[in-house]
Legacy VTK file of the C-alpha trace (Angstrom):
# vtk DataFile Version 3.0
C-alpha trace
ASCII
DATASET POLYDATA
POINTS 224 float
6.319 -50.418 73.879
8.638 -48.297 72.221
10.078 -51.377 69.842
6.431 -51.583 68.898
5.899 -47.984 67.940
9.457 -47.812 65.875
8.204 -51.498 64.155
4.513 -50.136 63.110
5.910 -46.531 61.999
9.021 -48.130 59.686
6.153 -50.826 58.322
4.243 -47.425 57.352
6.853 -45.419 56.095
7.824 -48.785 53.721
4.044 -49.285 52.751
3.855 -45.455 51.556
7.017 -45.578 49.746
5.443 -48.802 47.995
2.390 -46.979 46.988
4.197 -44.011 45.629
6.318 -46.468 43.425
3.287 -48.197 42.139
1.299 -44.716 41.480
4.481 -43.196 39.260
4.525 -46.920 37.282
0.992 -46.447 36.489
1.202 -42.790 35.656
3.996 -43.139 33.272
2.022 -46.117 31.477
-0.956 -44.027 30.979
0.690 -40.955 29.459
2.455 -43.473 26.610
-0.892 -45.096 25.860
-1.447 -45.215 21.931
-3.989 -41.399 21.307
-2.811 -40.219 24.725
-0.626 -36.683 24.246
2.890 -36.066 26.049
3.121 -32.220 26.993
6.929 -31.377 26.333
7.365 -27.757 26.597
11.510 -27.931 26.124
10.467 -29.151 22.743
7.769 -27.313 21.963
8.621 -25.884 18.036
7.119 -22.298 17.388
4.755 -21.741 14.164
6.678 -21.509 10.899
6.788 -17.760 10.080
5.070 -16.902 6.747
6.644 -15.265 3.865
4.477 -11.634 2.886
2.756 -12.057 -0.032
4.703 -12.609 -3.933
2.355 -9.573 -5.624
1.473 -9.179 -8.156
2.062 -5.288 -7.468
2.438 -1.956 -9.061
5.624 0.293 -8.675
4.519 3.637 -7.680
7.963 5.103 -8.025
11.935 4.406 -8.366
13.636 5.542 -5.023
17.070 4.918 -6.490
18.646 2.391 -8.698
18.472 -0.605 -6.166
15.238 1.002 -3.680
11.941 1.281 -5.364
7.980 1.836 -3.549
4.839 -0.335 -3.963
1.325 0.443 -4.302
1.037 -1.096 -0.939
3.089 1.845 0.871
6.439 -0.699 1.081
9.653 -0.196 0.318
11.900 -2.839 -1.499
15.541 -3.376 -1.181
16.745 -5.174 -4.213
18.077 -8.035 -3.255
22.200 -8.929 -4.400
22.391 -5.305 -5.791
24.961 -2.400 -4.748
24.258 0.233 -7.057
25.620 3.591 -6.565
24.422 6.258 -4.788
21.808 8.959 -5.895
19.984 9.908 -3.025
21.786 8.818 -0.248
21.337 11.835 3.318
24.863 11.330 4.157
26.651 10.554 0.695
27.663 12.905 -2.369
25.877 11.147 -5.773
28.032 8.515 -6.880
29.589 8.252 -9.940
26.311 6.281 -11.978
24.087 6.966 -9.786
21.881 9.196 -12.135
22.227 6.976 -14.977
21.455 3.395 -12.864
18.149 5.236 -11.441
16.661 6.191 -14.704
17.962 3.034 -16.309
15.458 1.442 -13.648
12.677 3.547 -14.034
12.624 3.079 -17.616
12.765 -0.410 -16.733
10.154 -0.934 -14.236
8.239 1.885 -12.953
4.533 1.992 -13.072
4.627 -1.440 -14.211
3.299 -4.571 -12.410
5.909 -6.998 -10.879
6.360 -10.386 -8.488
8.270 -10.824 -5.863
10.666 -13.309 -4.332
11.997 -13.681 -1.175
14.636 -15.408 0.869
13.609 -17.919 3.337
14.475 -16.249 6.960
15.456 -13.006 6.241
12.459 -10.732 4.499
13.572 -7.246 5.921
16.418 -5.259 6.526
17.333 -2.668 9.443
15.525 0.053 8.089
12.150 -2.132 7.502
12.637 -2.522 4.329
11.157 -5.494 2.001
14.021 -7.548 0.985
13.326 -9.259 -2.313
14.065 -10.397 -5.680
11.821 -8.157 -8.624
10.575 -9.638 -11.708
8.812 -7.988 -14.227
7.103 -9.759 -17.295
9.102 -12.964 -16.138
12.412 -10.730 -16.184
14.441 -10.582 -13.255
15.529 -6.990 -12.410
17.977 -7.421 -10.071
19.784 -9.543 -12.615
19.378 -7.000 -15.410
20.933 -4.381 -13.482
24.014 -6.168 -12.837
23.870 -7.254 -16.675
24.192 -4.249 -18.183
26.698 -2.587 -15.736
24.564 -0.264 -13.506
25.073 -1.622 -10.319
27.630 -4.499 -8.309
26.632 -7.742 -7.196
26.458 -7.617 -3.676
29.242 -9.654 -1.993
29.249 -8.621 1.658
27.070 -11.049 2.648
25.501 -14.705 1.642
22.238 -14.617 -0.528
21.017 -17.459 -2.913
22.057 -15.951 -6.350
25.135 -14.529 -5.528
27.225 -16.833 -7.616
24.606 -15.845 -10.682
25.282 -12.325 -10.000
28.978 -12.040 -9.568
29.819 -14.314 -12.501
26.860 -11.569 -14.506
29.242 -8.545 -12.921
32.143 -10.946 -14.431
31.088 -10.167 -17.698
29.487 -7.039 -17.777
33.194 -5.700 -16.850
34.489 -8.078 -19.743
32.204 -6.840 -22.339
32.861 -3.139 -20.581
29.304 -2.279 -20.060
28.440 0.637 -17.889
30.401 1.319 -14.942
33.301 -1.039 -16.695
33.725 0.857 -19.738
36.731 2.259 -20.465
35.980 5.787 -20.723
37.796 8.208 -18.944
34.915 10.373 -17.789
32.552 7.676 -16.884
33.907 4.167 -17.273
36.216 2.086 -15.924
39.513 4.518 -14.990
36.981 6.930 -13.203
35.474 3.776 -11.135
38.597 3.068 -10.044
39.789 6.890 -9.285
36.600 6.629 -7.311
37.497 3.915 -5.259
40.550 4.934 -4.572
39.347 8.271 -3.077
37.212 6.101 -0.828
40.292 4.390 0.859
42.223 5.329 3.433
45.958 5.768 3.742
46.972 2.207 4.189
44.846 1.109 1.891
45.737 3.253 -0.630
49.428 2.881 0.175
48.542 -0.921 -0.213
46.850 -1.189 -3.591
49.926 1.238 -4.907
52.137 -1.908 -3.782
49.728 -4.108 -5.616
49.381 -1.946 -8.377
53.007 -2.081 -8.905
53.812 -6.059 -8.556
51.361 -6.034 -11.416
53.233 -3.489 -13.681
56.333 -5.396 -13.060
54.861 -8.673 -13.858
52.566 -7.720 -16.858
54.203 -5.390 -18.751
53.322 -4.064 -21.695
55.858 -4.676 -24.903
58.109 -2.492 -25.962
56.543 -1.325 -29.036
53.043 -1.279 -27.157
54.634 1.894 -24.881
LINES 1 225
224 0 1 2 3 4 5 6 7 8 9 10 11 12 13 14 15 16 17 18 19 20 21 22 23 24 25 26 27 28 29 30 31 32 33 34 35 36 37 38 39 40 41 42 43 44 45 46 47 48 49 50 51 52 53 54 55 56 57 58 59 60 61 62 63 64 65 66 67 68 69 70 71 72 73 74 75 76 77 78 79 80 81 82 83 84 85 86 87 88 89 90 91 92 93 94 95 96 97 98 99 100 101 102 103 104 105 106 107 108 109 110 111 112 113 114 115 116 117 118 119 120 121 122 123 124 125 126 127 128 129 130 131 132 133 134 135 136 137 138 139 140 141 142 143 144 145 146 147 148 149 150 151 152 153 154 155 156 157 158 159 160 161 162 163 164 165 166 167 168 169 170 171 172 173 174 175 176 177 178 179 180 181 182 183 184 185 186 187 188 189 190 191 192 193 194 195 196 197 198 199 200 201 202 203 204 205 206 207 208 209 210 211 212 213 214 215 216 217 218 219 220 221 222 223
């Protein structure tokens, strides 16, 4: 009797393990049937984020010489543009910083402008529109760069950064703005700036640098 019981319960156990093979064959054929959809939530791919809106728009005002304010209440970071200091809380007026602000209002306040973004990265920490300005076709963060009132931003990646350094490249060639030669407002006192702004190794270190160069670009006798 009990040979019987063990033979009909392993014959069960074998004819359910059968039927759960068959059942997962079928199942698996059904959900790869041609207009039948495979849920696969590991891969599932999350909307494509849209960009805000190109303009056109009106500039309401001229924060400083790389912030300016929309008629829609935002605030715009200029894209690839370091432009000194006017109204920062924490920082004195820079050296400019007058000069590059009403150089851009002249430029583009109360006038109507497009935007253009970078793909990925809109805003900045403060919640501020990221974006490259154009006006009449013109790009403004180019111009400023151009004509010496601001640096091209090199601390981090953007699209047009090449465009921009090699426009800082010759804005200091052609000594335009903040690369003039002047003593009061030019080059010498951009570089008295910056010096003030480093530290004591640093300081000691460009002195090093400043004189390898002296000794291996002198001037000519007669040019002393």
């Amino acid at each position: 009797m009990i040979y019987y019981l063990r033979d009909r319960f392993i014959r069960y156990v074998i004819w359910i393990t059968v039927f759960i093979i068959i059942a997962m064959f079928i199942v698996r054929i059904s959900v790869n049937l041609p207009g039948k959809t495979t849920l696969r939530i590991s891969h599932a791919v999350s909307p494509t984020k849209t960009l805000p809106s190109a303009g056109p728009f009106r500039v309401i005002r001229v924060i400083d010489a790389d912030t300016i304010k929309l008629d829609t209440g935002e605030t715009v970071r200029l894209i690839g543009v370091d432009a000194p200091e006017s109204k920062h809380p924490e920082i004195p007026v820079q050296r400019f910083g007058l000069e590059a602000t009403e150089f851009l209002k002249n430029l583009i306040e109360k006038s109507q402008c497009m935007l253009e973004y970078e793909p990925g990265n809109q805003t900045d920490k403060y919640g501020r529109l990221l974006a490259y300005v154009f006006v009449g076709g013109e790009l403004i963060n180019a111009k400023l760069i151009e004509r010496g009132y601001a640096y091209a931003y090199s601390r981090f990646p953007f699209s047009r950064q090449n465009e921009f350094l090699n426009l800082e490249r010759q804005a200091r060639q052609r000594q335009y703005g903040l690369w003039s030669l002047s003593l009061k407002d030019g080059r010498i006192a951009n570089l008295v700036e910056r010096y003030d702004a480093l530290n004591i190794e640093g300081r000691k270190k460009l002195d090093d640098i400043l004189k390898e160069l002296i000794h291996k670009y002198p001037f000519p006798e007669e040019r002393r």
